[in-house]
C-alpha positions as CSV (number, residue, x, y, z in Angstrom):
1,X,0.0,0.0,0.0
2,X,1.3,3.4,-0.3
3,X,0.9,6.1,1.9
4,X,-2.0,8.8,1.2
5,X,-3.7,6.7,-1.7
6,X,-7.0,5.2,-1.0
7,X,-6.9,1.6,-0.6
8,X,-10.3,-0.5,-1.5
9,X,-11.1,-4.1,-1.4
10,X,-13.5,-5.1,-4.4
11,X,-15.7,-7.6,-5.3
12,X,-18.1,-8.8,-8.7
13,X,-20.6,-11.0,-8.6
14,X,-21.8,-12.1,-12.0
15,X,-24.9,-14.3,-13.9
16,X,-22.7,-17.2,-13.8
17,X,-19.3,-18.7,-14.5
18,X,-19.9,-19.3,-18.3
19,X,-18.3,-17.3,-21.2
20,X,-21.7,-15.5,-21.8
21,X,-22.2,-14.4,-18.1
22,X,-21.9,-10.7,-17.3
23,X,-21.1,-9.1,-14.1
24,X,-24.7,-8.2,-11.9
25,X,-23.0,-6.4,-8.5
26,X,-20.0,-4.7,-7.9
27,X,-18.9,-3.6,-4.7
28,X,-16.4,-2.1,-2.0
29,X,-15.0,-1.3,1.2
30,X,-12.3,0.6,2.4
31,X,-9.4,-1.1,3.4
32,X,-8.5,1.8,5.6
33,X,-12.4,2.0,7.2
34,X,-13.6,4.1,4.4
35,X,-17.0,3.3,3.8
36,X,-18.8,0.2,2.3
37,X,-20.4,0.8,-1.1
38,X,-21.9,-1.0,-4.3
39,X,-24.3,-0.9,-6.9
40,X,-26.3,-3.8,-8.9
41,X,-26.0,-3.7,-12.8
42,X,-29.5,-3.7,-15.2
43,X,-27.7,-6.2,-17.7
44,X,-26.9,-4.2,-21.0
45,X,-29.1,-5.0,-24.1
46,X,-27.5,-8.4,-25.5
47,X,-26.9,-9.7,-21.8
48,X,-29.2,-12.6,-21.9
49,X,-27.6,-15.7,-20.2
50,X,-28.8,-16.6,-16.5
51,X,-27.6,-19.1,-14.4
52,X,-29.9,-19.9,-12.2
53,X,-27.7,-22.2,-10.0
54,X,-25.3,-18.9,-9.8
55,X,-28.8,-17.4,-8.8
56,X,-29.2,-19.4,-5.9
57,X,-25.5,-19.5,-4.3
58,X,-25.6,-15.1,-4.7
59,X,-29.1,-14.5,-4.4
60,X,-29.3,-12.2,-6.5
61,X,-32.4,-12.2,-9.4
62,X,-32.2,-10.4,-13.0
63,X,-35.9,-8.9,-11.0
64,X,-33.6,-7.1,-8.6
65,X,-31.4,-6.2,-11.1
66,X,-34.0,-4.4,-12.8
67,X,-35.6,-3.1,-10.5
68,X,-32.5,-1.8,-8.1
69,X,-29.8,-1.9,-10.7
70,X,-28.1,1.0,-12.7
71,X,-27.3,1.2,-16.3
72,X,-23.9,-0.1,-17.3
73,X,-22.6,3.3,-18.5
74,X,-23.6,4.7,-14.8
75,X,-21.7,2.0,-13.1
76,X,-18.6,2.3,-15.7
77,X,-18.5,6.3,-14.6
78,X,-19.1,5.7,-11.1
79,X,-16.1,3.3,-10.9
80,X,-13.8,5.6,-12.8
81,X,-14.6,8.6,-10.3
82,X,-14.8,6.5,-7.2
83,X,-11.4,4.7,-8.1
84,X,-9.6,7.7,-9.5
85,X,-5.9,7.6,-7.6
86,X,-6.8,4.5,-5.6
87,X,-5.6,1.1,-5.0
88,X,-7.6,-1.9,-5.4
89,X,-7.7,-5.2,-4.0
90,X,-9.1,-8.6,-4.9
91,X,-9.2,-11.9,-3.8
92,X,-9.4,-12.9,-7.3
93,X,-7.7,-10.3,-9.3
94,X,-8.3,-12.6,-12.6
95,X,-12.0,-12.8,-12.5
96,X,-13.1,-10.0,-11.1
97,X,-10.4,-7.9,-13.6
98,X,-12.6,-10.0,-16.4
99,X,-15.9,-8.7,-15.4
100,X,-14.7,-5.4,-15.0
101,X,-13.3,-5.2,-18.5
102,X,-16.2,-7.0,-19.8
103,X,-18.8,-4.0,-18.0
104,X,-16.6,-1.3,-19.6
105,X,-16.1,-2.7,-23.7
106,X,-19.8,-3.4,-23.0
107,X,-20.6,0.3,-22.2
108,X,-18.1,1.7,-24.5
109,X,-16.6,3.9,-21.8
110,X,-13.0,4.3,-21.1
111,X,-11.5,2.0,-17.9
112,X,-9.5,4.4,-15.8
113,X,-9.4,2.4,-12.9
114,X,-6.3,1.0,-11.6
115,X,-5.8,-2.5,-12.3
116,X,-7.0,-5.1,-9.4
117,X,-4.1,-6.3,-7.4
118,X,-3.8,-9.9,-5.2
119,X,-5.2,-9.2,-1.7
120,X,-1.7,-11.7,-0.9
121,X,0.2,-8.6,-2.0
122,X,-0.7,-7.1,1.4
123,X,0.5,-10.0,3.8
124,X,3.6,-11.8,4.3
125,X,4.0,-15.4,4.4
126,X,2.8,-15.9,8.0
127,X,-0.6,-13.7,7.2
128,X,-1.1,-15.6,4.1
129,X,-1.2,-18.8,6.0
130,X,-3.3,-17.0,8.4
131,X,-5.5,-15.3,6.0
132,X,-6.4,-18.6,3.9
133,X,-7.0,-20.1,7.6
134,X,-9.3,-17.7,8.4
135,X,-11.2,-17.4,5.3
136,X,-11.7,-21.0,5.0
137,X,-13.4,-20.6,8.2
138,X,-15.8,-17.6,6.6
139,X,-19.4,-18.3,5.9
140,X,-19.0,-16.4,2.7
141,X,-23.1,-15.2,1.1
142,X,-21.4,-14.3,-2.0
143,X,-22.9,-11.0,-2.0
144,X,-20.2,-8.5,-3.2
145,X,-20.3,-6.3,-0.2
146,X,-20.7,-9.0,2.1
147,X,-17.3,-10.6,0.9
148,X,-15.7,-7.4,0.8
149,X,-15.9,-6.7,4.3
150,X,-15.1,-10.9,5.1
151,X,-11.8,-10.2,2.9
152,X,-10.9,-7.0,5.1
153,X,-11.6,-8.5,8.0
154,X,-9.6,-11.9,7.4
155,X,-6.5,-9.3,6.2
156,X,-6.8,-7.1,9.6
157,X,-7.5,-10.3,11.7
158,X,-4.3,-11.9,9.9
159,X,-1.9,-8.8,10.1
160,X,-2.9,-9.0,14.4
161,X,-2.3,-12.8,14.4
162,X,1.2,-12.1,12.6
163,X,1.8,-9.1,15.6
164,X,0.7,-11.5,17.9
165,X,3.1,-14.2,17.0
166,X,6.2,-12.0,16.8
């Protein structure tokens, strides 16, 4: 992390795992404490597949994407003004980098946002070991702001355990 940058753990949940699945929610939280935040995405014209078994491990229904989501150009602006100067965190850079990439060709809109980084980056060996421990313990919902703030916590709760065993 460097000093005086933001610093933001992020998460996408999408219709499914399949080549023709699109991400649905994309959320946040501050590494630092800043403050939880997320949108859901009304699938862009073309957007069609639907997994319903992805359905029912997120919970999330194209009826609450329509009906609480924002347009894909919104979302692609948000995240460019949100994530201006920042530094982002994943737990899985790969996927979630996809999805992202995916949301913005999809919209048409430039991607300013930093790439995604490895959560890992931020912990030594010992709080890796810790962190994989902890999250293994996690009953994750697979909501994207609910596994943002499990990711933080397992980081903070793996950086103490490393404190704790020096």
């Amino acid at each position: 992390m460097t000093a005086n940058r933001l610093s933001y753990i992020v998460d996408i949940e999408a219709s499914g795992l399949s080549p023709e699945s699109y991400p649905i929610q994309v959320a946040w939280v501050g590494l630092d404490g800043g403050p939880p935040d997320g949108f859901f995405i009304v699938p862009a014209e073309g957007w069609t597949y639907w997994d319903y078994n992805a359905q029912d491990l997120h919970g999330i229904s194209r009826a609450k994407l329509l009906a609480e989501g924002i347009s894909i150009y919104e979302a692609c602006q948000r995240l460019n003004e949100t994530f201006r100067g920042c530094e982002l965190y994943s737990d899985a850079p790969g996927h979630d980098q996809f999805w992202l990439s995916q949301l913005f060709e999809s919209a048409e809109v430039h991607d300013e946002m930093p790439e995604l980084a490895s959560v890992f980056t931020l912990l030594t060996a010992d709080e890796t070991e810790e962190f994989i421990r902890i999250c293994g313990l996690q009953r994750r919902t697979h909501d994207a702001l609910s596994d943002c703030s499990d990711v933080r916590e397992a980081i903070i709760r793996a950086r103490r355990y490393d404190t704790l065993q020096s």
